[in-house]
DRENZASE-613132 format. One record per atom (N, C-alpha, C): residue number from 1; residue in one letter; atom name; x, y, z. Coordinates in steps of 0.02 Angstrom, whole numbers, padded with zeros to 5 digits, always signed. Example, Ala and Ser with C-alpha at 12.3 -4.5 7.8 and 13.67 -1.06 7.14 Angstrom:
% DRENZASE-613132
> 1 A N +00660 -00284 +00390
> 1 A CA +00615 -00225 +00390
> 1 A C +00660 -00165 +00390
> 2 S N +00642 -00112 +00354
> 2 S CA +00684 -00053 +00357
> 2 S C +00645 +00002 +00394
% end
This chain:
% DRENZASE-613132
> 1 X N +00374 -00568 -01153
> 1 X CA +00445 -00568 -01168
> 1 X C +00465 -00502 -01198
> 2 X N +00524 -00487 -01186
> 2 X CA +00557 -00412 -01203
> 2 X C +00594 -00426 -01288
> 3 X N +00602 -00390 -01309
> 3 X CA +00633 -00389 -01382
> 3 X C +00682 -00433 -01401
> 4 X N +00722 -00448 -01325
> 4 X CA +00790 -00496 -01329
> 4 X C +00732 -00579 -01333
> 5 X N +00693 -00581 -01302
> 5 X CA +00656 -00644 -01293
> 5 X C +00673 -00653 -01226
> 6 X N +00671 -00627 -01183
> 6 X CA +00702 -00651 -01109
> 6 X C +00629 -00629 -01075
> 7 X N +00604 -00644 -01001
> 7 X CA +00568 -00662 -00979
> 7 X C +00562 -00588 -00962
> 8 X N +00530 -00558 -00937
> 8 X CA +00531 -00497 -00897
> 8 X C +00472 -00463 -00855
> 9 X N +00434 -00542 -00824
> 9 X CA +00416 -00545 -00752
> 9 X C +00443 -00609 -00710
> 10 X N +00443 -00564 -00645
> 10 X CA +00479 -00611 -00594
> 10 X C +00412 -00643 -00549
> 11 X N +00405 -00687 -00505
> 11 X CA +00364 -00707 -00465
> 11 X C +00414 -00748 -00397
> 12 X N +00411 -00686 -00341
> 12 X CA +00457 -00738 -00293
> 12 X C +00367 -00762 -00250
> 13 X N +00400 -00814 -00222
> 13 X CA +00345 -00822 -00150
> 13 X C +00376 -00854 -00098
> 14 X N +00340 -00812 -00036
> 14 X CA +00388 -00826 +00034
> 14 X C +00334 -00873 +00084
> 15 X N +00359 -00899 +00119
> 15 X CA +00308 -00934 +00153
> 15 X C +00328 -00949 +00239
> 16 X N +00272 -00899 +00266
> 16 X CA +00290 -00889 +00345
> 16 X C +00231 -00913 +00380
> 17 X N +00253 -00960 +00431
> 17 X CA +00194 -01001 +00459
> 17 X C +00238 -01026 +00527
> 18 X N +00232 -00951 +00547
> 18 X CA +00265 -00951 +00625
> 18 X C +00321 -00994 +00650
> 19 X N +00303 -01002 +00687
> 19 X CA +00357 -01062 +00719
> 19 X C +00406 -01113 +00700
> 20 X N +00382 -01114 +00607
> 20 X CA +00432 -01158 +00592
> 20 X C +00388 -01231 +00577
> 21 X N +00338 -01254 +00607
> 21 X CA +00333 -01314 +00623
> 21 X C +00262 -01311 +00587
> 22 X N +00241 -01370 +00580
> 22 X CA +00150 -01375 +00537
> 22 X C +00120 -01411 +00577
> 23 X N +00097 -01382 +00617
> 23 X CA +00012 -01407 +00669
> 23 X C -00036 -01400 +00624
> 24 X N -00083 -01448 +00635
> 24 X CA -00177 -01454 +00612
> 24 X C -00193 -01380 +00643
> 25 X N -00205 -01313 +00607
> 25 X CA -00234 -01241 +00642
> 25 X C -00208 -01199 +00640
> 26 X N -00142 -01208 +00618
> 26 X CA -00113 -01147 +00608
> 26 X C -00094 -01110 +00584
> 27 X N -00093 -01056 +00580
> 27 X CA -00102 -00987 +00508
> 27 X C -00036 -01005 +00484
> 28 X N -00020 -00989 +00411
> 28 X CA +00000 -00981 +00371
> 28 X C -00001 -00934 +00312
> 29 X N +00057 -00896 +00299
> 29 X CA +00036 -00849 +00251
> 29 X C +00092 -00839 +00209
> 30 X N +00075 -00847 +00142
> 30 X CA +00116 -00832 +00092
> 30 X C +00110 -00778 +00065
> 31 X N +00180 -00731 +00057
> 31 X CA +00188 -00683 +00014
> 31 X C +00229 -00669 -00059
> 32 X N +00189 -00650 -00100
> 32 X CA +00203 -00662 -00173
> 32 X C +00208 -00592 -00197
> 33 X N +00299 -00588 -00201
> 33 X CA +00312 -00509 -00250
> 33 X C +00294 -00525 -00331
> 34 X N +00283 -00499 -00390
> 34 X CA +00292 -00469 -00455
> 34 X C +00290 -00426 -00470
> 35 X N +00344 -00451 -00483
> 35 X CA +00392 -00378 -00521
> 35 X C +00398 -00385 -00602
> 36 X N +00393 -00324 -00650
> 36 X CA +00403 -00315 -00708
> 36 X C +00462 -00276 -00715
> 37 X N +00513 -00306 -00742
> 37 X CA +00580 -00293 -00763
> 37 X C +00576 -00255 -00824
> 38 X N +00516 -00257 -00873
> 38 X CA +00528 -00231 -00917
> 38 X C +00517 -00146 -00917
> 39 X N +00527 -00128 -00978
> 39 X CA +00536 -00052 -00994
> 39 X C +00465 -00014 -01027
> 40 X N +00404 -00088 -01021
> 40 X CA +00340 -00067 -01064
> 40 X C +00301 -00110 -00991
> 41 X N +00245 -00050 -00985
> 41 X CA +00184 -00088 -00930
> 41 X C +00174 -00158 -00936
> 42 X N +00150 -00212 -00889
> 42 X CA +00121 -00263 -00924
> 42 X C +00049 -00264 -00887
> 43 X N +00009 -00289 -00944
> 43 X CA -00064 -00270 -00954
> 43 X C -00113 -00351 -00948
> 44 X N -00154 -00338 -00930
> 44 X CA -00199 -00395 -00911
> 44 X C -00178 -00454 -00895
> 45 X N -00164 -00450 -00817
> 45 X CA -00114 -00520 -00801
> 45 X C -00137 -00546 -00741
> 46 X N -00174 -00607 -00741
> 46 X CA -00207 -00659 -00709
> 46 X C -00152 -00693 -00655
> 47 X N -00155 -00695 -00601
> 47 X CA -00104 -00729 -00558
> 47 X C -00182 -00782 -00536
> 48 X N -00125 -00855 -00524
> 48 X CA -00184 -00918 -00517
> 48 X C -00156 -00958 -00455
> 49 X N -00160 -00965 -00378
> 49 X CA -00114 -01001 -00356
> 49 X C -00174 -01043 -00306
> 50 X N -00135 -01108 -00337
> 50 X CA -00182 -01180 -00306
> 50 X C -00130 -01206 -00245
> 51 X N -00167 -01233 -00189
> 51 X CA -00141 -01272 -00142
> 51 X C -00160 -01324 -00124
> 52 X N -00110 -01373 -00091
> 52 X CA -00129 -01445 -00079
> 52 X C -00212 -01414 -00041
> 53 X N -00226 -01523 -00033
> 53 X CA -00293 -01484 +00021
> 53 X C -00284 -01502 +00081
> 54 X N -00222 -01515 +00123
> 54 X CA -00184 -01511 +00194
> 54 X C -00192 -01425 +00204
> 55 X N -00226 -01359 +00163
> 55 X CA -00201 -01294 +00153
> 55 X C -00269 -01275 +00157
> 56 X N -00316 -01227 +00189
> 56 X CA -00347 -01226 +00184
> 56 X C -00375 -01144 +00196
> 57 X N -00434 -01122 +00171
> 57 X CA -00430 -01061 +00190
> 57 X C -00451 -01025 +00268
> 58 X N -00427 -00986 +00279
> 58 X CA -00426 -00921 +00353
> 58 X C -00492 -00937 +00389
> 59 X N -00543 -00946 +00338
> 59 X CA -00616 -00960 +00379
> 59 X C -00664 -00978 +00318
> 60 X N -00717 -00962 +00326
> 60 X CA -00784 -01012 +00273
> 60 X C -00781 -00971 +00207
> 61 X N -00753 -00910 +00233
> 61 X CA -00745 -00863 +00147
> 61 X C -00692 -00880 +00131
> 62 X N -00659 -00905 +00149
> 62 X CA -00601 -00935 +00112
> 62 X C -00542 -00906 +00116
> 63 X N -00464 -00896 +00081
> 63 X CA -00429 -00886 +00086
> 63 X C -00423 -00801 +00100
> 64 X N -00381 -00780 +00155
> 64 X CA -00371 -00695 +00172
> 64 X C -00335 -00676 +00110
> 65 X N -00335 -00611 +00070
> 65 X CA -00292 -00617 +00000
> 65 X C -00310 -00514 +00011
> 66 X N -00225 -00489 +00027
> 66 X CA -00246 -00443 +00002
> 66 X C -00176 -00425 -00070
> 67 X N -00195 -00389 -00085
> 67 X CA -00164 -00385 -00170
> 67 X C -00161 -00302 -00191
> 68 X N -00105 -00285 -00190
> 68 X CA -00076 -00208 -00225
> 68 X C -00120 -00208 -00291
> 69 X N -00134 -00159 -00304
> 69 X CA -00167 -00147 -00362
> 69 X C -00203 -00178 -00403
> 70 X N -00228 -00252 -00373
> 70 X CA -00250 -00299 -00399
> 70 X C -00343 -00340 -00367
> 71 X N -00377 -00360 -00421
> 71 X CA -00440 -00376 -00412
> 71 X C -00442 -00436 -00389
> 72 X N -00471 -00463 -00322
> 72 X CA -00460 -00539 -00304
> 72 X C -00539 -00544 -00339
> 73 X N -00536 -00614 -00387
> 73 X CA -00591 -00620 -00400
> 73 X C -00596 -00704 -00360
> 74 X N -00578 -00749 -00338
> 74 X CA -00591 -00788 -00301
> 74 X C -00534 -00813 -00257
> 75 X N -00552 -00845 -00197
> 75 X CA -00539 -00838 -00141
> 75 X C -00541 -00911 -00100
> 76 X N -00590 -00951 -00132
> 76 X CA -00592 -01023 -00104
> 76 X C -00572 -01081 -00147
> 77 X N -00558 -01118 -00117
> 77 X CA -00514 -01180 -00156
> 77 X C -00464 -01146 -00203
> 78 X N -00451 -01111 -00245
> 78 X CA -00366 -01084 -00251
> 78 X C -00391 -00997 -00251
> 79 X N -00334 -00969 -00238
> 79 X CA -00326 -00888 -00264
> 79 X C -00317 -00856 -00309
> 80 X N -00365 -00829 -00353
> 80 X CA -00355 -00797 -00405
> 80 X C -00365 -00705 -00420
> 81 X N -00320 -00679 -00441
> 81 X CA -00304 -00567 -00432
> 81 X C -00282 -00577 -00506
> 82 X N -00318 -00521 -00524
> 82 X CA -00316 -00507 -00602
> 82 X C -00277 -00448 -00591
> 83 X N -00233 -00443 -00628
> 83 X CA -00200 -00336 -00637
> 83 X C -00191 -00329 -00705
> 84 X N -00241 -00244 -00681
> 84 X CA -00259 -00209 -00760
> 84 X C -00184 -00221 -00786
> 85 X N -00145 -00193 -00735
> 85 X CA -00082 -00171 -00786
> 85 X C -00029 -00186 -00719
> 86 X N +00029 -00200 -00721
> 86 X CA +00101 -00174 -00689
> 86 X C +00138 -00132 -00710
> 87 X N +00146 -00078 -00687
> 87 X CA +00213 -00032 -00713
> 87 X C +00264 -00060 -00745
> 88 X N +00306 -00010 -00803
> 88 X CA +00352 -00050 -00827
> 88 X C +00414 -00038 -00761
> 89 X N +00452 -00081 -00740
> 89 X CA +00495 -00097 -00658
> 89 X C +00459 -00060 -00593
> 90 X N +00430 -00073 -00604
> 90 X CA +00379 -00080 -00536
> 90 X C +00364 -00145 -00522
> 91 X N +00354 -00165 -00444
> 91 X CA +00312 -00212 -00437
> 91 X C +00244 -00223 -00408
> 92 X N +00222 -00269 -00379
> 92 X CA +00172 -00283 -00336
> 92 X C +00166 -00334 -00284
> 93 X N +00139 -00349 -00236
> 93 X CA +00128 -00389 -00190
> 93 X C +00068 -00403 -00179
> 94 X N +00091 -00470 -00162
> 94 X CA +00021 -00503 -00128
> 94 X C +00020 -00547 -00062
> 95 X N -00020 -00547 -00021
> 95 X CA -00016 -00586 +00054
> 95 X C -00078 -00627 +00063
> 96 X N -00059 -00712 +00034
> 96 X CA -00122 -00758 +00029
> 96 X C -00114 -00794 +00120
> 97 X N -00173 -00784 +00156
> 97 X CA -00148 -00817 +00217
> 97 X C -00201 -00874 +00213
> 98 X N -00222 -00943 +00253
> 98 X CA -00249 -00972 +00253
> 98 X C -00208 -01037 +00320
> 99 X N -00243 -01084 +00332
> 99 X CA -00215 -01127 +00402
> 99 X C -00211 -01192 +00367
> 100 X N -00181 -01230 +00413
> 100 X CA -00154 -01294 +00400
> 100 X C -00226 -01330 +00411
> 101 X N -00239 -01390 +00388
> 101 X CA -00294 -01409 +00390
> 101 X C -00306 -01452 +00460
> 102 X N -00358 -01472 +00466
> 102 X CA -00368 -01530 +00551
> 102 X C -00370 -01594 +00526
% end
C-alpha cells in the first residue's frame, strides 16, 4: 500500500482459448498483466495461480508459463513466478497456457 493506504498493484487476467467454445484438448491460455502504480519498486512478490482440475497442463511438464522478469519456480498442478522487484509504474506479464482436460 502507498502512503494514502490505497492498493498500488493491479493484476488483470485475460483468457483466450480460441474459438470461444471448451472441447476435452484444447489449448488455452491465460494472460496476466501487473502493474505497479506506485512511485517506489515493489520487491519480492510471489504470484500463485491455481486452476480447476477440468484445466490442465500443455504436456507432462506441466503448465507452458513464460514470465517478464520473473522466476517460474513451479509449473504443475498450479503456477507459481517469484519477482525480485517491479519497477515503480512499470509492469509485467505473464502467458500461463495449458488444455482443457479429456
Amino acid at each position: 500500500m502507498n502512503r494514502e493506504g490505497s492498493e498500488t498493484l493491479k493484476v488483470k487476467c485475460k483468457l483466450n482459448h480460441g474459438d470461444r467454445h471448451y472441447y476435452p484438448g484444447n489449448k488455452i491460455v491465460f494472460t496476466v498483466e501487473i502493474k505497479n502504480d506506485s512511485p517506489v519498486p515493489a520487491q519480492d512478490l510471489l504470484y500463485h495461480q491455481s486452476f480447476p482440475d477440468v484445466i490442465t497442463g500443455k504436456d507432462e511438464a506441466g503448465f507452458s508459463v513464460r514470465a517478464e522478469g520473473g522466476r517460474v519456480i513451479q509449473r504443475k498442478g498450479a503456477v507459481i513466478v517469484v519477482f525480485d522487484e517491479i519497477p515503480a509504474h512499470a509492469s509485467v506479464r505473464l502467458q500461463i497456457t495449458g488444455r482443457i482436460g479429456r
